[in-house]
C-alpha atoms as an extended CHARMM CRD file, in Angstrom:
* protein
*
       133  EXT
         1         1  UNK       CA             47.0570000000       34.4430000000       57.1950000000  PROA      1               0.0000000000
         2         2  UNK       CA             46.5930000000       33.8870000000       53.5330000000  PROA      2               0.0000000000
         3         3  UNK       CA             42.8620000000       33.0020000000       52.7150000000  PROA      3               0.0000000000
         4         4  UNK       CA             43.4660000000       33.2670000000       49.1130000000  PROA      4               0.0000000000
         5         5  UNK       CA             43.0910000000       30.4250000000       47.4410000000  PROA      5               0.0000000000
         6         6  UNK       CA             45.9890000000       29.2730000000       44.5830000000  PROA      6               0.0000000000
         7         7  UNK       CA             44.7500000000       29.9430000000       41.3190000000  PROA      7               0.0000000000
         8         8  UNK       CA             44.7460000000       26.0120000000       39.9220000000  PROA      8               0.0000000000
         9         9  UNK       CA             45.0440000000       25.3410000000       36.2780000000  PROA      9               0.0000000000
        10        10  UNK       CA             41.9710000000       24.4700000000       34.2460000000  PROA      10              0.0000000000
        11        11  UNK       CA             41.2960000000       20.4140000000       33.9070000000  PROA      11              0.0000000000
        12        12  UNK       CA             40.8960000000       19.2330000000       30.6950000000  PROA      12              0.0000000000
        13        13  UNK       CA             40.3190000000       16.2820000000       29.4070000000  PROA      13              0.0000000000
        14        14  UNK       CA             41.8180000000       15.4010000000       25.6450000000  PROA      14              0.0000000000
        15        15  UNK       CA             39.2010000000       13.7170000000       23.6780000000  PROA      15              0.0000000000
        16        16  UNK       CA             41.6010000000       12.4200000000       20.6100000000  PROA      16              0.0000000000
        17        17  UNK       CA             41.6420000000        9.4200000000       21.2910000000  PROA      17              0.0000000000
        18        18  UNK       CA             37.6660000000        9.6220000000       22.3720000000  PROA      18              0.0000000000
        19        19  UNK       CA             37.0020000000        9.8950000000       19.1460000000  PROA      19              0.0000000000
        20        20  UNK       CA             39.0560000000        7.2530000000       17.8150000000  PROA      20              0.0000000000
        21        21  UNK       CA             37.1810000000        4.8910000000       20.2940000000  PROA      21              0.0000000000
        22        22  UNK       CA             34.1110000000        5.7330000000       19.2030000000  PROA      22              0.0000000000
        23        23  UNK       CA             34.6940000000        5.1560000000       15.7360000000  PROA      23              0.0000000000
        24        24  UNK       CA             35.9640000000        1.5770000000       16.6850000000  PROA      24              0.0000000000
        25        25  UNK       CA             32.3780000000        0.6810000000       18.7430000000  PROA      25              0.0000000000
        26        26  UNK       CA             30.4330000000        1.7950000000       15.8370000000  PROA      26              0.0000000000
        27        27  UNK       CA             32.5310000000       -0.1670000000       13.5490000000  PROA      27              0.0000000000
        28        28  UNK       CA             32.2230000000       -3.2640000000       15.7300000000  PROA      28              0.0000000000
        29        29  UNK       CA             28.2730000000       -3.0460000000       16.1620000000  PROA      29              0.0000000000
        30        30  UNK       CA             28.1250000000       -2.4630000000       12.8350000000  PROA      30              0.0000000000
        31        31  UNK       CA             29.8500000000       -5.8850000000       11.8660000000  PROA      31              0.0000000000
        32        32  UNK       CA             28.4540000000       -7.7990000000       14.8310000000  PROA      32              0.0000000000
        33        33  UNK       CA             24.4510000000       -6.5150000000       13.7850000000  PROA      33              0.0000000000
        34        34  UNK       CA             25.0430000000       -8.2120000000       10.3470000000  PROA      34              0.0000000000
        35        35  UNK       CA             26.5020000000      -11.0470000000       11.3100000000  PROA      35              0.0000000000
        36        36  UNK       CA             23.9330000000      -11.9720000000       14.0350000000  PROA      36              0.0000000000
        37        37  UNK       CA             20.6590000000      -11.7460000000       11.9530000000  PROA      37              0.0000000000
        38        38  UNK       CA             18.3100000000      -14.4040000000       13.4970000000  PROA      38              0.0000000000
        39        39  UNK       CA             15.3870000000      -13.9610000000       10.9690000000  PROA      39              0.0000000000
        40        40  UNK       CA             18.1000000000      -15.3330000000        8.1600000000  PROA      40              0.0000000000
        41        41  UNK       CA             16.8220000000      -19.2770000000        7.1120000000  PROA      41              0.0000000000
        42        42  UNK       CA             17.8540000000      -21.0270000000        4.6140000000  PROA      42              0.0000000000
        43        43  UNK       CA             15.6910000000      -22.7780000000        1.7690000000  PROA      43              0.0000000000
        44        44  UNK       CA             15.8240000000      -24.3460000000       -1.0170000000  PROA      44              0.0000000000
        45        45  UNK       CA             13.4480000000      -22.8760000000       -3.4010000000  PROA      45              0.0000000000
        46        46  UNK       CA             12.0690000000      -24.6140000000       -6.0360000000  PROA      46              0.0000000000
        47        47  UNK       CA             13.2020000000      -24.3800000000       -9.9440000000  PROA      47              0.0000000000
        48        48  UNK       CA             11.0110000000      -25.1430000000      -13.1050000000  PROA      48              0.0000000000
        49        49  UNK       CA             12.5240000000      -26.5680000000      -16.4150000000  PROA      49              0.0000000000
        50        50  UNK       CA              9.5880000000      -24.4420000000      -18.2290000000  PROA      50              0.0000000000
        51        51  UNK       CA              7.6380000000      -21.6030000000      -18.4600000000  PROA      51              0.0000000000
        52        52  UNK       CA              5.0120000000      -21.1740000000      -16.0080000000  PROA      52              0.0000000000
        53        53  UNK       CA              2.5380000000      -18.7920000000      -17.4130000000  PROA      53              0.0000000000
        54        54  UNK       CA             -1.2300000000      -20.0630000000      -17.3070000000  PROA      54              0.0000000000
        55        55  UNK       CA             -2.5840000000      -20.4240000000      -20.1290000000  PROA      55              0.0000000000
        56        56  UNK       CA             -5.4590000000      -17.9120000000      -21.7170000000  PROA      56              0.0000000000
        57        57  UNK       CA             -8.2200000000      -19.6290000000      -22.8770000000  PROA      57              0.0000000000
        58        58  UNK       CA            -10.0370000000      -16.5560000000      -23.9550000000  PROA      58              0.0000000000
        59        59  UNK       CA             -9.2880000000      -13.3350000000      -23.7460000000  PROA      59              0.0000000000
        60        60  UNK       CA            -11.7200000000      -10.1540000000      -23.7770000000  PROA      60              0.0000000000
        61        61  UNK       CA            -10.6410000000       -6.4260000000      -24.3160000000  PROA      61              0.0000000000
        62        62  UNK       CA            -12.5430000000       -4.0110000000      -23.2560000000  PROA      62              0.0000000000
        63        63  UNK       CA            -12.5130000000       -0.2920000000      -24.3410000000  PROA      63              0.0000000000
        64        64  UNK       CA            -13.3240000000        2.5160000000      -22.1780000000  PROA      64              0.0000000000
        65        65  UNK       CA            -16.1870000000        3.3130000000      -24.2790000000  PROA      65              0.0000000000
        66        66  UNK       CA            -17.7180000000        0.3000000000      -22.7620000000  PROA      66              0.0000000000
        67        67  UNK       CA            -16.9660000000       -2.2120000000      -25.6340000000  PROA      67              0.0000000000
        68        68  UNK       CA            -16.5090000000       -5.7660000000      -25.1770000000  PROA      68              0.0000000000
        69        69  UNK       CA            -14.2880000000       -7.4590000000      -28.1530000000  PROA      69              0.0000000000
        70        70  UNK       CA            -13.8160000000      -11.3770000000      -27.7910000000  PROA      70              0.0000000000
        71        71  UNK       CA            -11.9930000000      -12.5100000000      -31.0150000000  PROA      71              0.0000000000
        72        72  UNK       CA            -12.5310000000       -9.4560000000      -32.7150000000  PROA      72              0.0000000000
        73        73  UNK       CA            -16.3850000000       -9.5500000000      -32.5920000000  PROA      73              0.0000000000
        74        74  UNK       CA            -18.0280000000       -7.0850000000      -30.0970000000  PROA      74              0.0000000000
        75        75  UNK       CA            -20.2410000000       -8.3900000000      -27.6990000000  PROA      75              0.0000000000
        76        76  UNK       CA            -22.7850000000       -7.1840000000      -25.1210000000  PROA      76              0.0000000000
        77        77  UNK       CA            -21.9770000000       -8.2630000000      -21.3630000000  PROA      77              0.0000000000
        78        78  UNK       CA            -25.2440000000      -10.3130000000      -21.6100000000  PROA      78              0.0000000000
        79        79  UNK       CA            -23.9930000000      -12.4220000000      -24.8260000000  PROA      79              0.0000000000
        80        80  UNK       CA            -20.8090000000      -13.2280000000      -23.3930000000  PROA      80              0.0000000000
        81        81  UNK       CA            -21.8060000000      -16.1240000000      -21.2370000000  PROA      81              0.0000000000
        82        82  UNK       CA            -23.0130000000      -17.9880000000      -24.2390000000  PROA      82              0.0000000000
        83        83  UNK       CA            -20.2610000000      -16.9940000000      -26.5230000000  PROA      83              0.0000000000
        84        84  UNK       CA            -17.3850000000      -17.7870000000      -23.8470000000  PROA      84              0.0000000000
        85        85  UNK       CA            -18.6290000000      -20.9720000000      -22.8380000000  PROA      85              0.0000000000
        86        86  UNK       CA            -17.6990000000      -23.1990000000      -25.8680000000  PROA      86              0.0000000000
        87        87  UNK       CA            -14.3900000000      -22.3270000000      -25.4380000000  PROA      87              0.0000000000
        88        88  UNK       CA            -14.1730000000      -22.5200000000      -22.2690000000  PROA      88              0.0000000000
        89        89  UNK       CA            -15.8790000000      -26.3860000000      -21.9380000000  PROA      89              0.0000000000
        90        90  UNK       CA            -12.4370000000      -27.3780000000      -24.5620000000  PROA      90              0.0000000000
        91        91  UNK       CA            -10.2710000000      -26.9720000000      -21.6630000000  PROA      91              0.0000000000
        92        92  UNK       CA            -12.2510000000      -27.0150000000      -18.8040000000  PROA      92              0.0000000000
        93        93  UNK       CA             -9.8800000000      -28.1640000000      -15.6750000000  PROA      93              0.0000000000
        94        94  UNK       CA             -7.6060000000      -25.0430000000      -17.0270000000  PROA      94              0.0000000000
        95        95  UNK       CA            -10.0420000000      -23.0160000000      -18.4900000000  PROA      95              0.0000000000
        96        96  UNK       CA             -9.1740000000      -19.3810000000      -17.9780000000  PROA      96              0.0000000000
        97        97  UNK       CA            -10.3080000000      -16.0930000000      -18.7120000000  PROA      97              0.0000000000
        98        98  UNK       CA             -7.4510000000      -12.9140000000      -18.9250000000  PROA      98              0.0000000000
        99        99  UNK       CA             -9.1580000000       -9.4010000000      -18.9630000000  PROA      99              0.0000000000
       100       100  UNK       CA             -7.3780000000       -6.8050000000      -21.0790000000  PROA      100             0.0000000000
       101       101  UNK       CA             -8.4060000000       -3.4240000000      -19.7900000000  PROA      101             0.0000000000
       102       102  UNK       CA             -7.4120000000        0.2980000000      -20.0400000000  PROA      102             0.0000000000
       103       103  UNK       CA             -7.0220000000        1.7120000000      -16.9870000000  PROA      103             0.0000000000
       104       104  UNK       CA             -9.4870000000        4.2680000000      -17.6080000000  PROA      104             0.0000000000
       105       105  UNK       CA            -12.0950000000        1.5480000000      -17.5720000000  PROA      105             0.0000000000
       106       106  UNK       CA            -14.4980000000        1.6850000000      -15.0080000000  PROA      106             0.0000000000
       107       107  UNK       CA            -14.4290000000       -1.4570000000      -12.5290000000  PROA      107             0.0000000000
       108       108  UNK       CA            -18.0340000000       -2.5240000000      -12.9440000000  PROA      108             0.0000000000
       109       109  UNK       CA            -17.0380000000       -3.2880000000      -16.6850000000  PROA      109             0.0000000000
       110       110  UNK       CA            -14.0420000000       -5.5040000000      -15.0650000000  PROA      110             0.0000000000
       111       111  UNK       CA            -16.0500000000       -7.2430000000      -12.4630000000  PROA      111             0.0000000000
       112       112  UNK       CA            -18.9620000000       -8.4400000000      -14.7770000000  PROA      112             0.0000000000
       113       113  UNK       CA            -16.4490000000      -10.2890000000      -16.8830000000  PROA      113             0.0000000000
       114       114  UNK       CA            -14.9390000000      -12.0880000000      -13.7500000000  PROA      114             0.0000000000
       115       115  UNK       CA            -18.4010000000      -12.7990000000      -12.8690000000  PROA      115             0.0000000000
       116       116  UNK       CA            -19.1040000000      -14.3040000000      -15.8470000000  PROA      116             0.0000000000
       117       117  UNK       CA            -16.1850000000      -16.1520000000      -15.8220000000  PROA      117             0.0000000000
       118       118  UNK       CA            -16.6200000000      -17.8430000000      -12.2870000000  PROA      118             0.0000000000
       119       119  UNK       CA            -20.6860000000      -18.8900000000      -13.7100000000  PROA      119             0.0000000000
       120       120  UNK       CA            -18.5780000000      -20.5080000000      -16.2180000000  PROA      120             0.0000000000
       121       121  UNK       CA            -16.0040000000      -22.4950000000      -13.7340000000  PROA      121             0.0000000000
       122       122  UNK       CA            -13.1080000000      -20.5580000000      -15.1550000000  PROA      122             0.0000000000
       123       123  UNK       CA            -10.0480000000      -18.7120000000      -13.8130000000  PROA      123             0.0000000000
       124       124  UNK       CA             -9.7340000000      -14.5220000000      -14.1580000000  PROA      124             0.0000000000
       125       125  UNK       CA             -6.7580000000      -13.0080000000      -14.9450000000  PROA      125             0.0000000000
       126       126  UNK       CA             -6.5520000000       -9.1830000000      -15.1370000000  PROA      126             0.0000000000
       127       127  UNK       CA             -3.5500000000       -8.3360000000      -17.7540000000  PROA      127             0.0000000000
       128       128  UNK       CA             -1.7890000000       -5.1710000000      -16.6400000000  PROA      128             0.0000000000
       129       129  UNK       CA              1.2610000000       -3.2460000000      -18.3500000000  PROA      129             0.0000000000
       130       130  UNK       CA              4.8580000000       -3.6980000000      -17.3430000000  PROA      130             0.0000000000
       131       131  UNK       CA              6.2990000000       -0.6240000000      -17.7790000000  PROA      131             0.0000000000
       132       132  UNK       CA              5.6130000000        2.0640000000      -15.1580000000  PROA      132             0.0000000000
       133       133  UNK       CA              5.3020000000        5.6860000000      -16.2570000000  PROA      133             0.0000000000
């Protein structure tokens, strides 16, 4: 009696055309995910003939030594109410005040000027710098 057992060849299993398979899922879940997108709506957004922009009724610089320069004549935060306020009564529905700061300015300088602005009724703007360095 022969309790040997055979010796049977090794199963493998050729994964060629695994791959191949593969590659076509992905490519199909791939397609399908961007076609399906249920957060895409249409809308039609609106277009205007002009420019936009609000426009500045005053504007105040300030320096970061402190400085407040309306038109070129330096002010003191508690003069500014009274200077501001004839211009801003010309245009009063649109009155608005833009803010033209360095950015080494401390905020407390910023944030009296919008105050005075809003005891006035008028709009703040804050002008910043486009490019980005």
């Amino acid at each position: 009696m022969n309790l040997r057992r055979r010796g049977k060849g090794h199963q493998e299993l050729h994964a060629g055309a695994l791959n191949d398979i593969l590659f076509i899922l992905l490519f199909f879940f791939l397609i399908v995910s961007t076609l399906a997108n249920p957060n895409v709506i249409k809308l039609s957004q609106p277009k205007a003939k002009s420019d936009t922009k609000a426009k500045q009724t005053v504007i105040v610089n300030i320096k970061p030594s402190g400085e407040y320069i309306i038109n070129g004549k330096q002010i003191t935060i508690e003069e500014m109410k009274a200077f501001m306020e004839p211009y801003v009564q010309k245009d009063s529905t649109q009155a608005t005040i833009a803010i033209n700061a360095d950015k080494t300015v401390p905020l407390e300088n910023v944030v009296a000027v919008m105050r005075v602005a809003r005891d006035l009724g008028a709009r703040s703007t804050l002008l910043v710098d486009t490019k980005l360095k």
